[in-house]
N, C-alpha and C positions, 0 to 999 in steps of 0.2 A: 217950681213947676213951669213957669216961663222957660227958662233959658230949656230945659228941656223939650218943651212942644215946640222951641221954635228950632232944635237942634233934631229935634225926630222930623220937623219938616224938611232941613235940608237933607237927612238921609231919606226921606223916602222919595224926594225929586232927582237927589244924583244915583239912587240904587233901580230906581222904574228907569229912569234915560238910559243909562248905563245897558241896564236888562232888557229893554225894548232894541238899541243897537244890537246887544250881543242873538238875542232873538233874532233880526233881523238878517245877522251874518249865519246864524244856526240853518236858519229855514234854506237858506241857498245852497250851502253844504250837503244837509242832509234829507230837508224836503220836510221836517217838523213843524208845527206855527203852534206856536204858544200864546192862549189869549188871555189865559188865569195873572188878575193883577197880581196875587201874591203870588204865584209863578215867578212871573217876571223880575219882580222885587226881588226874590230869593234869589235868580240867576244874578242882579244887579250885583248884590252885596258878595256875591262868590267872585263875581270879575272887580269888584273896587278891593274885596279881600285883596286876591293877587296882587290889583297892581299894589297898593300899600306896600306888599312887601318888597315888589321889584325894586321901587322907590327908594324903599328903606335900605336897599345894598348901596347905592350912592348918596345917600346923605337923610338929613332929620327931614320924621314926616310932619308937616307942619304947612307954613300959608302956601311954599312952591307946590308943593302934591296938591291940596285943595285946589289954587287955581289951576294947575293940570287939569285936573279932573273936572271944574266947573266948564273949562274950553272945553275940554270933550263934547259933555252935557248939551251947552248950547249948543253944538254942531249937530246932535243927535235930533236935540228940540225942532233948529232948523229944516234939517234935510226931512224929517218927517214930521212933520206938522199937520199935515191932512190926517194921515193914519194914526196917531196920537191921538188926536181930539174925536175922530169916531171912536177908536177902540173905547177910554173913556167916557163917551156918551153913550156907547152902549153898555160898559158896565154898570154904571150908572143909572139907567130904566131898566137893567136886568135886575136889580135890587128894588124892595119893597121899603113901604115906608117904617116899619117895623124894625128892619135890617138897618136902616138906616142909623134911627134911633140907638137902637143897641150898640152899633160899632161907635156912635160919638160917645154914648158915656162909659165905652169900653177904653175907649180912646183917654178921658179924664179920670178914669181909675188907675189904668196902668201909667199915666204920665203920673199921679198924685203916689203910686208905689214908687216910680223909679226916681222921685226929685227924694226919699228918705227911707229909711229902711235900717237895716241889717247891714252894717261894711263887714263883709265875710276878713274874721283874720288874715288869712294869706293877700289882700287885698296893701293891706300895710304892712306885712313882710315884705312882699316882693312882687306882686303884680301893678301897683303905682310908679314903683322904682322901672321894674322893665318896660312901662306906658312911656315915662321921660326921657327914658335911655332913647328910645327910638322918637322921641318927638324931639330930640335935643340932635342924636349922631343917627339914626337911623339904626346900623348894624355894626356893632365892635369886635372886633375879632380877640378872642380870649375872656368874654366878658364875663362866661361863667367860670372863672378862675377866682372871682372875689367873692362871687357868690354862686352855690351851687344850682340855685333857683331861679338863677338870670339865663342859664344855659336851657330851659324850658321852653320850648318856643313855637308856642301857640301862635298860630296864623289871628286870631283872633286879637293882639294884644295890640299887633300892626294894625287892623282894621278902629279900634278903640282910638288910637294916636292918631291919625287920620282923622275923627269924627270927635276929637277931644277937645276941638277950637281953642286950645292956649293959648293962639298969637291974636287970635281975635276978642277973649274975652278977658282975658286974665285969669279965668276960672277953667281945670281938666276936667273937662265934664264926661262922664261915664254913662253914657243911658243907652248905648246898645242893647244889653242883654234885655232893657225894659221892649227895646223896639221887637226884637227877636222874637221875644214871649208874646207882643200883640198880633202880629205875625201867626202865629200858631194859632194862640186865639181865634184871628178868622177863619182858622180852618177848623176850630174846637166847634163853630157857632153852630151848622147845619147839622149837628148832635141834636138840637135843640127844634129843627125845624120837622115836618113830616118826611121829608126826603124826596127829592127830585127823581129822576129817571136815571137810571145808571148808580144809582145811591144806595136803595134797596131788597137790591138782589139777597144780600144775606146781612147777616148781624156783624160779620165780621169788621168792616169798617166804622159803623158805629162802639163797637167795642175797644176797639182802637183810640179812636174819640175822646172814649171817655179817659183813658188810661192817661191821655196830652191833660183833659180839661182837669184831672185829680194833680197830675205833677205840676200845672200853672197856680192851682189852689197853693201847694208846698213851696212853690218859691215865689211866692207875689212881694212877700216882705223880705227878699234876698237881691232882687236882680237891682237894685242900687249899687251894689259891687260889680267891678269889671272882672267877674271870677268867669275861665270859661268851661267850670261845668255847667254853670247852666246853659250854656248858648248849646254845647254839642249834643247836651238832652234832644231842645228843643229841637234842632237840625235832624237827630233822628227820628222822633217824631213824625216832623213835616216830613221826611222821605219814604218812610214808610205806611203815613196815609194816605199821602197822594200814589204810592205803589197800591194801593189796596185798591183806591180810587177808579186804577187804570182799570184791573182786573174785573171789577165789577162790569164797568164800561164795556167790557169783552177788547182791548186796546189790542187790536191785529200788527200795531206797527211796531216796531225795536225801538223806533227813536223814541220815544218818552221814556223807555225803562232805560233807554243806555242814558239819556239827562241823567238821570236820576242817579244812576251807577257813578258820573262824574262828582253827582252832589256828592256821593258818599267816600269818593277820594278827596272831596273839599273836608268830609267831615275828617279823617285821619288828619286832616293840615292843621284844625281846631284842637283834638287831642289823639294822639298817637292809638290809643285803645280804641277806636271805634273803629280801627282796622277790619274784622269781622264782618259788619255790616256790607262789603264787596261782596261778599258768598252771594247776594244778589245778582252778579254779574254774570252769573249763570243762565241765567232768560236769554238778557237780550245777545251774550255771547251763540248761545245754541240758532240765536232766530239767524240772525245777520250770517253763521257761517252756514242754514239749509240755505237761504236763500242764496248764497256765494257774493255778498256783497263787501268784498273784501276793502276798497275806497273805500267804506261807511265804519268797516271797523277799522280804520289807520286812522280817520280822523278824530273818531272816538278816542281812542290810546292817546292822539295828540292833545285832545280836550286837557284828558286825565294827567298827562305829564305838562303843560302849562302851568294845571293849576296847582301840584306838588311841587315841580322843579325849585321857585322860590322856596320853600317853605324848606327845601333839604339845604339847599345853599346858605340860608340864614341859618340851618343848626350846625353846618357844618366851619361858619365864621366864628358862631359862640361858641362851640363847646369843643374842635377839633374831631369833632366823628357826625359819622351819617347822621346817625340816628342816638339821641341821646334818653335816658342816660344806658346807652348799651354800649361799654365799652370795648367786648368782643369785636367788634364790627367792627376795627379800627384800617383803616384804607386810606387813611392820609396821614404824608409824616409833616405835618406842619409844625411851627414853634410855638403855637399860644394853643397845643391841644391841651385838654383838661387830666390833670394825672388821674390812672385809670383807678386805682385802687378810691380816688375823693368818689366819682363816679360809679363804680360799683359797690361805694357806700350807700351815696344817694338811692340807687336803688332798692339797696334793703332795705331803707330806710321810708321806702314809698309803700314796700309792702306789709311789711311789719305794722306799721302806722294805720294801715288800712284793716289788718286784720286786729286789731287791739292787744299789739303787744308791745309796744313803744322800744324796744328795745332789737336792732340792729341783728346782733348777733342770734337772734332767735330764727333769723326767715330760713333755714333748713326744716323747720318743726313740720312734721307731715301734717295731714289736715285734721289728722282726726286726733290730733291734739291741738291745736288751735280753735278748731271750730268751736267746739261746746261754749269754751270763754269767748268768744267772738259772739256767738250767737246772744249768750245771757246779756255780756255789758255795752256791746258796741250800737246794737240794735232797738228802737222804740216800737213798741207793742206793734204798730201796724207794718213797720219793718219783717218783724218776728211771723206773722202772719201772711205776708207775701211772698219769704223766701220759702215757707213752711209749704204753701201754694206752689210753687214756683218747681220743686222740689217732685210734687206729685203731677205739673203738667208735665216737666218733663219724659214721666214715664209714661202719660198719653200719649203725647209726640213721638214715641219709638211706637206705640199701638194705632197711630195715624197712619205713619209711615207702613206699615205691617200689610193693614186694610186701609186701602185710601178714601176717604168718604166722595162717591161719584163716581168712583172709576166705573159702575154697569150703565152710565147714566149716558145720557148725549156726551159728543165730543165738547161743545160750550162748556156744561159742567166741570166735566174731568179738569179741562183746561185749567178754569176756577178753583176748585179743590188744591190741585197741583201748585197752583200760582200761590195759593195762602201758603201753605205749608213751607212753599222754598223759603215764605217770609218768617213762618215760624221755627223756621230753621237758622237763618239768619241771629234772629234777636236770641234764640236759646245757645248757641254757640256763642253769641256776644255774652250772654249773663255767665256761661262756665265760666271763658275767661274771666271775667272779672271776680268770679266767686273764688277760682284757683287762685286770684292774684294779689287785688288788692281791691278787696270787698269791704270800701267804704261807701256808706250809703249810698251818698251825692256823686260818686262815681260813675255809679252804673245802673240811677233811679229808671230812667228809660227800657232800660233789657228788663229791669225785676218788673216793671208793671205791663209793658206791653208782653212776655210770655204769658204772665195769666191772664190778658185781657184777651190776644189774638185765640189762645186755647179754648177761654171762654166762650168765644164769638162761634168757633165751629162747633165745637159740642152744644151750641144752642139751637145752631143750623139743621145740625144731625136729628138732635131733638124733636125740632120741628118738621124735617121732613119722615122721621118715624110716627109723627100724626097724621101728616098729609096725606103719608100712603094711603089710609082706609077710608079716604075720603076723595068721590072721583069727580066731585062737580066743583070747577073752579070758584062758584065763589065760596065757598067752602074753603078751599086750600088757603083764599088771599085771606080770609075771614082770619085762618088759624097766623096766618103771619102778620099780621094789623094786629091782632090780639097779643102775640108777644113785644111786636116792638111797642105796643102799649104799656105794657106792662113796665117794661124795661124804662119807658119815659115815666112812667110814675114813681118810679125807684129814680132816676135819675133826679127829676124835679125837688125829691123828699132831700137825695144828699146834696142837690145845690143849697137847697135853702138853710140846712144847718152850715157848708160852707159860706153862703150868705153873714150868717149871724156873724161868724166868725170874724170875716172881713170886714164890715160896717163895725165891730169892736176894733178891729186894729186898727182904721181910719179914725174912728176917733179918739183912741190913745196916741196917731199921729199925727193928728192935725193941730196939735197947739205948737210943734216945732214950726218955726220961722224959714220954711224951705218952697215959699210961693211965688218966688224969684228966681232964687240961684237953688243948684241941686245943693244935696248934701257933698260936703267935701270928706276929702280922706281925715282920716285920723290925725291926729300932733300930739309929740310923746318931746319928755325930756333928754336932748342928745349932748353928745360930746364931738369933739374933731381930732383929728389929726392930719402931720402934713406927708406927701410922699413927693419926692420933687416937684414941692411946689404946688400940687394938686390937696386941698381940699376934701378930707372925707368925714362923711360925720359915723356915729353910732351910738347907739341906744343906751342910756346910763341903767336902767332895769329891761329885762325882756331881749326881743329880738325885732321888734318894728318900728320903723320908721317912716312911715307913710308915704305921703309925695314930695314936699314941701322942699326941702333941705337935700340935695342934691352933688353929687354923688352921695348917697349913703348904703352900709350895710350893716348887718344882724350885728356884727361886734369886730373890734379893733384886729384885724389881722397884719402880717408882713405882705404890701406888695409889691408885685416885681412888673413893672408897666415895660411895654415894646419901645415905648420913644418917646418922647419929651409932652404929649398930652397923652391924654387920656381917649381919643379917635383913633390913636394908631394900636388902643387895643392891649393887652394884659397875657401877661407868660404867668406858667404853673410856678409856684413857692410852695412848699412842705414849710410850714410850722417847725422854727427851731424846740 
């Protein structure tokens, strides 16, 4: 738990300096000022993301990136030191003492989740091996050629290697995904509160809310793994409450919805399926071209392709194509690309996997043969219940879209009305995809709960203003809207507390592990080796994982064909005699 809180303290000083400059440079650009600490934080970590990766095309990210990045910092410290210490003292008295409280033993819960837990499988297949690939060479060209799963290339894995302190501890410490989730958290917490001004207006954002603070319950005993479904969860999430956020606020300006649009190209950097989540970009695209402010959108595009460009160049060093694993797409004749046919295995093999049918050759099977067995075996009871949900908001959402709720109302409203739905638009396009594709839970937990929670949220609204009508003296109206968000907090309070119980059992079913120190480490399995000019590789004597440890290693002994005399200069395609 140590080396952890003291490894969440160095990201949360180099991700607020980092996000407090790049705010700084925002605000001049486009005239934005962002004063939300976790705002800022989230920009930090989207600009240390990037550089990680830029890093990572010239060499291992390791102490040289760190110090980089700490001279930045100080420079940030220095040149703003006045505005730093207000902006923080005022967040700081803008918090109660109650608030206070809550976030410090929010703070020793999730650091007491992220030092033990759950090391997600894939974690010691092949996301510790691609942590060291890049804390050891940075970026190898051909390197998913030895394994199919090293050419996977979550922006997310370069940020973990970065904040992994190997050269300083001896220990790859993994506790991102824990920092990410507290993150969210402080945006789950004002669920919990009466609601401020701009907070309010309708149910929708707290429905929202709840849908983060139920998926943080599901992976409290997970995020010890550097696995990055959970981070692009929580990313959508936070992009999509603080979009809700704005809306209520009546937000008249583009620039917080075009942030927000960047975040959500940051989120396809983490994993390629949250591509969808852009349909957002429809707002602040419509505001910026009434208003003719064409500067404001090239600098936006500019944002947006900054913080991808790395993130194409690194897939297109591992795997030989843009975008992996689509091997269609092929627009470079390089020598270490990945034979298309291993490639367009992999692919089946992500979908199939996902739909419960473990076998490759299946992923033609239309849906309405796959689904039935997908639904019975693949799915746990509250799975089976939300896509069942999930299923029927959809066909609200074409009867939203039909009658818009608001459209006879003021322009404010409509606005409002309008603004959810593009959201609920957004996340229900993201859930088909994923249900067309590869509808593994943990995939696409965020689309399955936020459709029926956003759906929820207006059909409550609806609700409530089908009372309000017959009733023409405000306090009356605010009476009937106090009384449901009542309501809704007494139902809320009842399922924290059974998720309560919950948690205080698995704390102390974990707390006789000896993880008060150092985090939990990867896995260690029985390996074997072999030599390939002189290079070292090991592999698994049963199974397919290998953890961190033991370096280069993979799933099992293949033939391979290296570019040049180490292993930096990167790995040509072999077919299997």
């Amino acid at each position: 738990m140590i080396s952890v809180l003291l490894n969440w303290l160095y990201i949360a000083v180099t991700s607020f300096l980092t996000g407090f400059g790049l705010c700084a440079l925002v605000r001049r650009m486009v005239g934005c000022r962002v004063r939300d600490i976790g705002c800022i934080m989230a920009m930090g970590l989207m600009a240390v993301t990037v550089y990680a990766q830029v890093f990572s095309l010239f060499g291992g990210v390791g102490a040289a990136a760190n110090l980089v990045l700490a001279a930045v910092c100080l420079a940030v410290a220095a040149a703003g030191r006045r505005q730093i210490a207000a902006l923080l003292s005022e967040a700081w008295a803008d918090k109660g003492a109650v608030w206070k409280a809550v976030m410090a033993l929010s703070v020793v819960i999730w650091c007491f989740c992220t030092s033990r837990g759950y090391m997600h499988y894939d974690s010691d297949l092949y996301h510790a091996q691609s942590i060291r690939w890049i804390e050891e060479y940075g970026v190898v060209k051909g390197l998913g050629n030895i394994h199919v799963r090293f050419a996977y290339n979550s922006s997310f894995f370069a940020l973990s290697a970065l904040y992994s302190m190997k050269f300083l501890t001896g220990h790859s410490l993994h506790a991102v995904n824990g920092f990410v989730a507290l993150l969210l958290w402080a945006k789950v917490l004002p669920l919990f509160s009466r609601g401020r001004k701009g907070d309010g207006r309708t149910l929708v954002t707290r429905f929202a809310r709840l849908g983060a603070f139920y998926y943080l319950t599901v992976i409290y005993s997970d995020v010890v793994s550097p696995a990055s479904d959970y981070v692009i969860m929580c990313v959508v999430f936070f992009i999509v409450i603080k979009w809700l956020e704005l809306l209520e606020r009546e937000e008249d300006s583009a620039a917080p919805y075009a942030l927000l649009c960047v975040a959500g190209v940051y989120a396809v950097s983490l994993k390629l399926t949250a591509g969808l989540i852009l349909i957002l970009t429809a707002k602040p695209l419509l505001m910026l071209v009434r208003e003719r402010r064409w500067r404001d959108i090239g600098v936006y595009l500019a944002m947006g392709a900054v913080t991808i460009a790395p993130w194409f160049a690194r897939t297109l060093l591992l795997s030989g194509y843009l975008l992996y694993p689509f091997p269609a797409l092929d627009l470079f004749g390089v020598d270490w690309k990945m034979d298309a046919a291993a490639a367009a295995l992999d692919a089946a093999e992500i979908k199939t996997w996902g739909r419960g049918l473990n076998n490759a050759a299946l992923v033609e099977l239309p849906i309405s043969e796959w689904f039935p067995g997908w639904f019975q075996g693949s799915l746990p009871a509250i799975g089976k219940l939300l896509v069942l949900a999930d299923m029927v908001c959809l066909l609200l959402f074409v009867i939203l879209l039909v009658r818009r709720p608001g459209r006879r109302k003021g322009a404010g409203t409509n606005r409002l009305a309008g603004g959810q739905l593009l959201v609920l638009a957004a996340v229900a396009a993201s859930y088909l995809f994923w249900q067309f594709s590869a509808p593994l839970l943990r995939y696409g937990y965020a689309y399955v709960l936020l459709v029926v929670m956003i759906t929820a949220g207006i059909a409550c609204d609806i609700l409530c203003d089908i009372f309000i009508k017959y009733f023409h003296k405000r306090q009356k109206r605010d009476m009937i809207r106090k009384t449901a968000v009542l309501l809704g907090a007494f139902a809320l309070w009842a399922f924290s507390a059974v998720k309560l119980v919950s948690l205080v059992r698995y704390c102390c079913g974990e707390a006789a592990k000896p993880m008060y120190v150092w985090q939990q480490e990867y896995g260690s399995y029985a390996l074997e080796c072999y030599e390939v000019e002189g290079v070292t590789f090991y592999y698994p004597v049963s199974g397919d994982r290998t953890g961190y440890d033991a370096f280069p290693s993979i799933p099992r002994q293949i033939p391979i064909a290296m570019r040049g005399e180490s292993v930096a200069e990167g790995f040509r395609s072999r077919q299997e005699e």
